[in-house]
VOGUKE-607362 format. One record per atom (N, C-alpha, C): x, y, z; residue in one letter. Coordinates in steps of 0.02 Angstrom, whole numbers, plus 50000, padded with zeros to 5 digits. Each point is the difference from the previous one (the first is absolute). Layout:
<recs>
XYZA;...
</recs>
This chain:
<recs>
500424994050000X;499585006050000X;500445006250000X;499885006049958X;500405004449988X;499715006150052X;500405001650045X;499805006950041X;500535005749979X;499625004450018X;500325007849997X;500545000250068X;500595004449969X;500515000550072X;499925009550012X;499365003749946X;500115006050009X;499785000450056X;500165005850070X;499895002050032X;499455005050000X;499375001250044X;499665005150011X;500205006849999X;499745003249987X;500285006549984X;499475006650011X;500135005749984X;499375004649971X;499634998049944X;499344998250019X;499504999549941X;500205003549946X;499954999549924X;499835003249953X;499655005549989X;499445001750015X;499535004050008X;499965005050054X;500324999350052X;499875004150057X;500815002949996X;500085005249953X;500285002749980X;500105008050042X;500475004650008X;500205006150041X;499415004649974X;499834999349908X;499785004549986X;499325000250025X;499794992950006X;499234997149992X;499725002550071X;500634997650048X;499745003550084X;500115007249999X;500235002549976X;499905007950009X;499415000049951X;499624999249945X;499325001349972X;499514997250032X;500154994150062X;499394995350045X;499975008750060X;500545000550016X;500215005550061X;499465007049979X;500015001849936X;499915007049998X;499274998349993X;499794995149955X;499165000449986X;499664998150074X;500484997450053X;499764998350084X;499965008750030X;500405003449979X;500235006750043X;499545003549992X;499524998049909X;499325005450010X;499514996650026X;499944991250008X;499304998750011X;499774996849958X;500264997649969X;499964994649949X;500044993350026X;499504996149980X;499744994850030X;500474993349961X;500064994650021X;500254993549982X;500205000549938X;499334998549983X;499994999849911X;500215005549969X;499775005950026X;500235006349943X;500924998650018X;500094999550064X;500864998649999X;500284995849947X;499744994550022X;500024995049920X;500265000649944X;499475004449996X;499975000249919X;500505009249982X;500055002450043X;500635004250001X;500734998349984X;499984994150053X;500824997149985X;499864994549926X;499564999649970X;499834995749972X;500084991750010X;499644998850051X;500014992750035X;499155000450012X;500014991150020X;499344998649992X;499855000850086X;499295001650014X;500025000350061X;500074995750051X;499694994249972X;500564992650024X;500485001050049X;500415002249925X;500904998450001X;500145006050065X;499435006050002X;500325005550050X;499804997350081X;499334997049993X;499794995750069X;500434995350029X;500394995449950X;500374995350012X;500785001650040X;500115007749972X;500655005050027X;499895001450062X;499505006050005X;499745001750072X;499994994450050X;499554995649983X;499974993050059X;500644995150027X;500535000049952X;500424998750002X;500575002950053X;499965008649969X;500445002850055X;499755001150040X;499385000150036X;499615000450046X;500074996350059X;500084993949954X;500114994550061X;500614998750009X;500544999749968X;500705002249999X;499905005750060X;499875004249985X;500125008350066X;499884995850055X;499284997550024X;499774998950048X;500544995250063X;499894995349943X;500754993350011X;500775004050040X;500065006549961X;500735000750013X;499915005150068X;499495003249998X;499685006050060X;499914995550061X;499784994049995X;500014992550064X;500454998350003X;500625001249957X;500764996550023X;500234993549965X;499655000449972X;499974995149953X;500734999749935X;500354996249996X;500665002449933X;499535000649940X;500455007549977X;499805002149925X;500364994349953X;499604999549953X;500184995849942X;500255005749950X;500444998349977X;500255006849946X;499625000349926X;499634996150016X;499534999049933X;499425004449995X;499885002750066X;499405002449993X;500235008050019X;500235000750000X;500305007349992X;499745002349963X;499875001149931X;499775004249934X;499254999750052X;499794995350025X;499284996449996X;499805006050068X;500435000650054X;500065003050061X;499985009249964X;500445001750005X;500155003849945X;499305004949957X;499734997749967X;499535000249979X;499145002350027X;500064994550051X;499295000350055X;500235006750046X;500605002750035X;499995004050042X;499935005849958X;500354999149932X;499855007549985X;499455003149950X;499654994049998X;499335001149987X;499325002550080X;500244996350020X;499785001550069X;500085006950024X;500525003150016X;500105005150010X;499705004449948X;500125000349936X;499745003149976X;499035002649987X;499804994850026X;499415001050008X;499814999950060X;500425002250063X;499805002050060X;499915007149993X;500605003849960X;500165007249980X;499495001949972X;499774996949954X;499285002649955X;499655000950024X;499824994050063X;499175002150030X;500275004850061X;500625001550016X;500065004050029X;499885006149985X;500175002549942X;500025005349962X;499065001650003X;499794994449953X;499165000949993X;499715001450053X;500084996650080X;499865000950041X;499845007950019X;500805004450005X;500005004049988X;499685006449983X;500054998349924X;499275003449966X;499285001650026X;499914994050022X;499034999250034X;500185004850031X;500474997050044X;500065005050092X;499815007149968X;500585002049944X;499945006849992X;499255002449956X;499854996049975X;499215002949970X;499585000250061X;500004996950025X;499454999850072X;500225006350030X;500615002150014X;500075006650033X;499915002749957X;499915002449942X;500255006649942X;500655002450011X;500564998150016X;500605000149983X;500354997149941X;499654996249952X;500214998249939X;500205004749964X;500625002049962X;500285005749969X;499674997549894X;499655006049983X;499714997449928X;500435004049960X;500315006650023X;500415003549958X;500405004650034X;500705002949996X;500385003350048X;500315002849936X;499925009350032X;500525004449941X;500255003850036X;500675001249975X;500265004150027X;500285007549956X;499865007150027X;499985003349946X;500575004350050X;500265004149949X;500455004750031X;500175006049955X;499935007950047X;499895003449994X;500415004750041X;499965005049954X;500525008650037X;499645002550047X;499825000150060X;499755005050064X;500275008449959X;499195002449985X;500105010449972X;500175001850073X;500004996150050X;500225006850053X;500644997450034X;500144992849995X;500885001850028X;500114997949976X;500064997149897X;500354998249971X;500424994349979X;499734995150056X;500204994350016X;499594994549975X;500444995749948X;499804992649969X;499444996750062X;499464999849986X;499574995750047X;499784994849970X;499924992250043X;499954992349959X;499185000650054X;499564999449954X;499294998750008X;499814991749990X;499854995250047X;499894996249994X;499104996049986X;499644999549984X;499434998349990X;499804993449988X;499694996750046X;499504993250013X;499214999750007X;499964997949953X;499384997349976X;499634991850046X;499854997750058X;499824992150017X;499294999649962X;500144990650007X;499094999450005X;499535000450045X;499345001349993X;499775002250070X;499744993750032X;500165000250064X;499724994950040X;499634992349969X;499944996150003X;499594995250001X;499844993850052X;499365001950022X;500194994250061X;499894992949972X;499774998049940X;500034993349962X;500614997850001X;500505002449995X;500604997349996X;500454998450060X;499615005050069X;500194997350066X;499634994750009X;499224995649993X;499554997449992X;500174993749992X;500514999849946X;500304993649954X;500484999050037X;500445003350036X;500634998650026X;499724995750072X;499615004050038X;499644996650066X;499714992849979X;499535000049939X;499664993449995X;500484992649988X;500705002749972X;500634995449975X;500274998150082X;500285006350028X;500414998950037X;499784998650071X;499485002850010X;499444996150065X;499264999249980X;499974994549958X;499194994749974X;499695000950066X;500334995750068X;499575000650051X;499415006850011X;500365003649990X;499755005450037X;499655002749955X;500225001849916X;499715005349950X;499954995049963X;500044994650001X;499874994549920X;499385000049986X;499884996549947X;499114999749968X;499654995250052X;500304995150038X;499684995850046X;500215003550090X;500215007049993X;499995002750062X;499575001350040X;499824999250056X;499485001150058X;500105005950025X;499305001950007X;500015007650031X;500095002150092X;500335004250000X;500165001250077X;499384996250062X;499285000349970X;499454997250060X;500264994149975X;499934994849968X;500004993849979X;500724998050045X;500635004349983X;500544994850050X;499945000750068X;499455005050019X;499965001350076X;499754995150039X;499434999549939X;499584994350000X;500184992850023X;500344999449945X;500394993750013X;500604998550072X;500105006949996X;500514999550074X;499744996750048X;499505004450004X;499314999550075X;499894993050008X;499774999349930X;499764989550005X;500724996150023X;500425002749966X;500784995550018X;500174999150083X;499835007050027X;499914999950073X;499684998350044X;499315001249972X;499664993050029X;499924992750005X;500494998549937X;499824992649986X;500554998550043X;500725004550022X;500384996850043X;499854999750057X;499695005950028X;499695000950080X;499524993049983X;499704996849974X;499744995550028X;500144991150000X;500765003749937X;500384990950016X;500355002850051X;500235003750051X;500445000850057X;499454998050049X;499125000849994X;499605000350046X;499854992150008X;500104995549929X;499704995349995X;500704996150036X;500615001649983X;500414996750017X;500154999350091X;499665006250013X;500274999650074X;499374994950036X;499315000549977X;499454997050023X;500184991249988X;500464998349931X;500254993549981X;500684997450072X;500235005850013X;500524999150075X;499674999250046X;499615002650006X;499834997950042X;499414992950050X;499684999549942X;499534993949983X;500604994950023X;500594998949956X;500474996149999X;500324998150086X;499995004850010X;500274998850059X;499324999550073X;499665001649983X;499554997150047X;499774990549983X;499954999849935X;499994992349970X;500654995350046X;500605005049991X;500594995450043X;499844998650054X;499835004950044X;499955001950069X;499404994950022X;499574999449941X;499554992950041X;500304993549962X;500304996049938X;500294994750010X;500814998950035X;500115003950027X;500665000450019X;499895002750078X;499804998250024X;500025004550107X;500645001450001X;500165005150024X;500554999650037X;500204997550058X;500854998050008X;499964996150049X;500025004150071X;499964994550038X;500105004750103X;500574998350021X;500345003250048X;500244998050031X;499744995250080X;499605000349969X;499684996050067X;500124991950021X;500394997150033X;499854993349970X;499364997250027X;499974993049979X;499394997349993X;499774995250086X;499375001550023X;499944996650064X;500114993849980X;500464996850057X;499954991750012X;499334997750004X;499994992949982X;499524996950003X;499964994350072X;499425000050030X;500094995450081X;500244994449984X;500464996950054X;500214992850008X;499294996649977X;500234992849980X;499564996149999X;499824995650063X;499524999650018X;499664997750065X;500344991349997X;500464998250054X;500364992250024X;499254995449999X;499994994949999X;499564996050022X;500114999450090X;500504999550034X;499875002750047X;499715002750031X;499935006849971X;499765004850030X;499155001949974X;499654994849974X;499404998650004X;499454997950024X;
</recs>
């Protein structure tokens, strides 16, 4: 039987250029497939990368020995990773600032001679968007569901629920102590305690003699 003596190596395909075009279409938000088909690979072949160095990272982050094989594979997953922590960081961002109206839509800066002391003046001018609380709205319903999600409960309803939670324990503490005590009166009658008393003798038995 004829075997191969080549050694493993860097894949073919997962090429320097290909991870910097997987990297940048990750950095805007570009999903699996659109990455894909950026570096021109099938999305397969890009699932099969990610999962790979993934579990490679995980492996070597537990202490686990790196295999030098998976390097490109390692490689790859972190800095895709990162890069789409930055993005939704960035987007994140954004909301925050539309929800305040601190979002900047246009900034000029003009500059001009002061007629009375003659002096170059830099005029700066900002334009935001105004307020929107939809976009604080979206950020609350993502980042605390509990509280603002579409299946969130309204302030009476968790009070609500508190109250019952408190009662239902006040009365397993009530039931439990009434269960102690049952218990131990149950002992207290198959179990007597003992005395120190000892026990009266019983009379001699009468001699025939003495009958």
């Amino acid at each position: 039987m004829r075997t191969s003596n080549r050694r493993r190596g860097r894949p073919s395909l997962l090429t320097p250029e290909r991870v910097d075009a997987i990297v940048r279409a990750s950095a805007v938000g570009a999903n699996t497939f659109l990455a894909a088909e950026a570096a021109g690979v099938s999305r397969a072949t890009l699932a099969r990368w990610m999962a790979r160095g993934r579990d490679a990272a995980e492996a070597r982050d537990a202490g686990e020995t790196a295999d030098p094989h998976d390097d490109a594979y390692v490689a790859l997953y972190r800095r895709v990773e990162l890069a789409r922590a930055q993005m939704a960081t960035r987007a994140l961002a954004r909301v925050l600032q539309a929800g305040a109206g601190s979002l900047v839509l246009e900034e000029r800066v003009r500059t001009y001679t002061d007629p009375v002391t003659g002096l170059d003046v830099e005029e700066r001018q900002v334009r935001y968007l105004r307020p929107d609380w939809r976009a604080a709205a979206w950020w609350l319903a993502r980042v605390f569901p509990e509280h603002y999600g579409p299946h969130a409960k309204s302030w009476d309803e968790q009070l609500d629920e508190f109250t019952a939670g408190e009662l239902r324990r006040e009365r397993d503490r009530a039931d439990s102590a009434e269960l102690a005590g049952l218990a131990a009166r149950l002992q207290a009658v198959l179990e007597p305690p003992a005395t120190d008393t000892p026990p009266a003798e019983l009379p001699a038995p009468l001699s025939p003699s003495s009958a």
